[in-house]
C-alpha positions in Angstrom: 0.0 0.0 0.0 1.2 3.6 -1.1 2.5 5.7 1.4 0.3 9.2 1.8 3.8 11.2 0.6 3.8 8.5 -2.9 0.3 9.5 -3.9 0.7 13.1 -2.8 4.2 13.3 -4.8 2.5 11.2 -7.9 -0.4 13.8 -8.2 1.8 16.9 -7.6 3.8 16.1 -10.1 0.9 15.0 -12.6 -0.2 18.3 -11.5 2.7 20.1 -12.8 3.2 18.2 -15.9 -0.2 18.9 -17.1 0.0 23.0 -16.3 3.5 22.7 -17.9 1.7 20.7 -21.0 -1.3 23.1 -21.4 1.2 26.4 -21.2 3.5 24.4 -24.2 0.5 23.5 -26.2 -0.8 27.2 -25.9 2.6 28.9 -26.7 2.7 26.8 -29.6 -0.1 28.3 -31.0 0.5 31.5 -31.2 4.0 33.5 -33.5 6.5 35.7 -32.6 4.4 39.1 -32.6 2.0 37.5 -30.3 4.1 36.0 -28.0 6.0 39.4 -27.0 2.6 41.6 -27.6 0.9 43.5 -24.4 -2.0 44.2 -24.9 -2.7 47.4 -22.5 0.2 49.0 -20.4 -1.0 47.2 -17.0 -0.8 43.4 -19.0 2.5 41.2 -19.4 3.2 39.8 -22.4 3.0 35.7 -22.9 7.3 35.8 -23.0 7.3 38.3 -20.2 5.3 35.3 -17.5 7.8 33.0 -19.7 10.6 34.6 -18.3 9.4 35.4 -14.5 7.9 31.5 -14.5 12.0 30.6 -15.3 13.0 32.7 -13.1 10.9 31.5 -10.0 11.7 27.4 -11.0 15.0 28.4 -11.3 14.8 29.8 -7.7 12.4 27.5 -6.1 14.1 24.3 -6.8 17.4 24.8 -7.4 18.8 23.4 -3.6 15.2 22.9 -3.0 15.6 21.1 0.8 18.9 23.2 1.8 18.8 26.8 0.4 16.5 29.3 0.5 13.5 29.4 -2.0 14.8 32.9 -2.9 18.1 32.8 -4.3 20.7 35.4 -3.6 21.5 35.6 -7.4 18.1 36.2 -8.2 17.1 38.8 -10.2 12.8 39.3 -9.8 12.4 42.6 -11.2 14.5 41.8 -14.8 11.9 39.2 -14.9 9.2 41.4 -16.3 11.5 43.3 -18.8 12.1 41.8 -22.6 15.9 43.2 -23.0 17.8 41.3 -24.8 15.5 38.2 -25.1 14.5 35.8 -27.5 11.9 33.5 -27.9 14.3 31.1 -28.0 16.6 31.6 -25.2 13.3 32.3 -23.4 11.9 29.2 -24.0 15.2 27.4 -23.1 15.2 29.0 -19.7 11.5 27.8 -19.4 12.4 24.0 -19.6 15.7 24.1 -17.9 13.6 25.9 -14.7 10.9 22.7 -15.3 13.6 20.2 -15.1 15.0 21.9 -12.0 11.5 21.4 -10.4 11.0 17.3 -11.8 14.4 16.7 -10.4 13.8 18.2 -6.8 10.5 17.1 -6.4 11.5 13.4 -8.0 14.1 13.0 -5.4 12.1 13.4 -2.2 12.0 10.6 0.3 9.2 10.6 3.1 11.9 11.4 5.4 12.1 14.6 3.2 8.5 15.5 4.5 9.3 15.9 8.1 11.9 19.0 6.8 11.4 22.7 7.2 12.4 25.0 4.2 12.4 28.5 4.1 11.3 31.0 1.1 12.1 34.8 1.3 12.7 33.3 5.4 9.4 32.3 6.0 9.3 28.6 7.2 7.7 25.9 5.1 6.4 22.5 5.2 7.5 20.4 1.7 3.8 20.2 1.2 3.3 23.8 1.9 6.1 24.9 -0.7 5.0 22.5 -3.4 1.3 23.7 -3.1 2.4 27.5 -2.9 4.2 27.2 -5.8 1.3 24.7 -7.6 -1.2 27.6 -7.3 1.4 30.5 -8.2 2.5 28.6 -11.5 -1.3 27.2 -12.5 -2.2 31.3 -12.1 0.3 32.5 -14.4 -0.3 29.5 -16.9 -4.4 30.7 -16.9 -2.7 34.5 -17.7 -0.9 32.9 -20.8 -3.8 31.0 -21.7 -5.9 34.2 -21.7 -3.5 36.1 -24.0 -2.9 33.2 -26.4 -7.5 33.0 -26.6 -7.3 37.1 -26.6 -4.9 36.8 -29.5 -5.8 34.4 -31.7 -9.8 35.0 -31.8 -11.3 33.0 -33.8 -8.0 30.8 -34.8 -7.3 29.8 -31.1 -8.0 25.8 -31.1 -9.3 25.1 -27.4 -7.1 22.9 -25.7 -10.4 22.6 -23.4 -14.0 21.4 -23.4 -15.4 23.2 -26.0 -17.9 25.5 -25.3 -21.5 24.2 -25.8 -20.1 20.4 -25.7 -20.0 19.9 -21.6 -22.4 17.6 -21.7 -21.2 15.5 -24.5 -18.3 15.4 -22.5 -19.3 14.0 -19.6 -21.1 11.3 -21.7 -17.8 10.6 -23.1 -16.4 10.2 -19.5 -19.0 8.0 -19.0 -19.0 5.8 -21.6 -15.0 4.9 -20.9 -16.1 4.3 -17.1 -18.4 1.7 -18.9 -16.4 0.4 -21.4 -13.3 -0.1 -18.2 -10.9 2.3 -19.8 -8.4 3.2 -16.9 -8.4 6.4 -15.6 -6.6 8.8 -17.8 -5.1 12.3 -17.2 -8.1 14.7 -17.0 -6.0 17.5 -19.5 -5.0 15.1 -21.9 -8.8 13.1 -21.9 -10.2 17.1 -22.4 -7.8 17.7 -25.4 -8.4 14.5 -27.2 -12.5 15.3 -27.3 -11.6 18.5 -28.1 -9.6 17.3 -31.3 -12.4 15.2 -31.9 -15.2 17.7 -31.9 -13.5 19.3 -34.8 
């Protein structure tokens, strides 16, 4: 029998992966332009939460159990400026932050669970610091989202339910209960009806 940490570790991660999956599918969509435009002068563009998102792996998980969640050698506010960047080197800080994140959180033990780490000082359980960063990266991922939909109109392809289809949907869930499918990840189940629907 699975250990509480096992089950919490397995659906944190799946939890990651899948915000990580939906953020590369909707970058994908959308060009160059788009992916630097701002819309208003209040609004980040889709490379500038690229860029702070890198930054903040990069400084959450590097040393995850025995430094600081807020590295010295941090920079925050060069996070939301576009200097020098490309979509490219942008996009290769992005996965070498995620990979910082699988690594630390892949290499936790249970004994790992009773430690205490800090972030900007402030104490934290393991769970606390994986769920406070969770919730900080799935409401960046929904900003980038909103762009790509803003920018793309009528040529975004929903990577969702599509609107007017939720109950079809829940049919289809249904009918793979009934036929014994095994459960299958709830992001990649909505994106394969979506594709379908088209």
């Amino acid at each position: 029998m699975k250990n509480f940490y096992q089950d919490y570790l397995a659906d944190a991660l799946q939890s990651f992966r899948n915000y990580k999956k939906l953020a590369d599918m909707t970058v994908n969509q959308v060009s160059d332009e788009e992916f630097f435009a701002v819309i208003d002068t209040e609004s980040n563009s889709i490379g500038v939460i690229v860029k702070h998102l890198a930054g903040n792996l990069h400084s959450r998980w590097k040393d995850f159990l025995t430094a600081d969640g807020e590295k010295p050698e941090r920079n925050r506010d060069s996070e939301f400026e576009i200097i020098a960047d490309t979509r490219e080197s942008l996009m290769e800080y992005w996965e070498s932050g995620w990979e910082t994140l699988f690594d630390a959180i892949e290499a936790l033990t249970e004994t790992d669970f009773s430690k205490t780490i800090t972030i900007r000082g402030e104490p934290h359980t393991v769970v606390e610091a994986i769920n406070r960063q969770l919730t900080h990266y799935s409401y960046h991922i929904g900003q980038i989202v909103f762009l790509a939909k803003h920018l793309k109109s009528a040529n975004w392809k929903t990577l969702s339910v599509p609107r007017n289809r939720s109950a079809e949907y829940n049919q289809h869930l249904t009918d793979q209960q009934a036929a014994g499918v095994e459960k299958s990840n709830r992001i990649d189940t909505a994106m394969e009806f979506a594709e379908k629907q088209k």
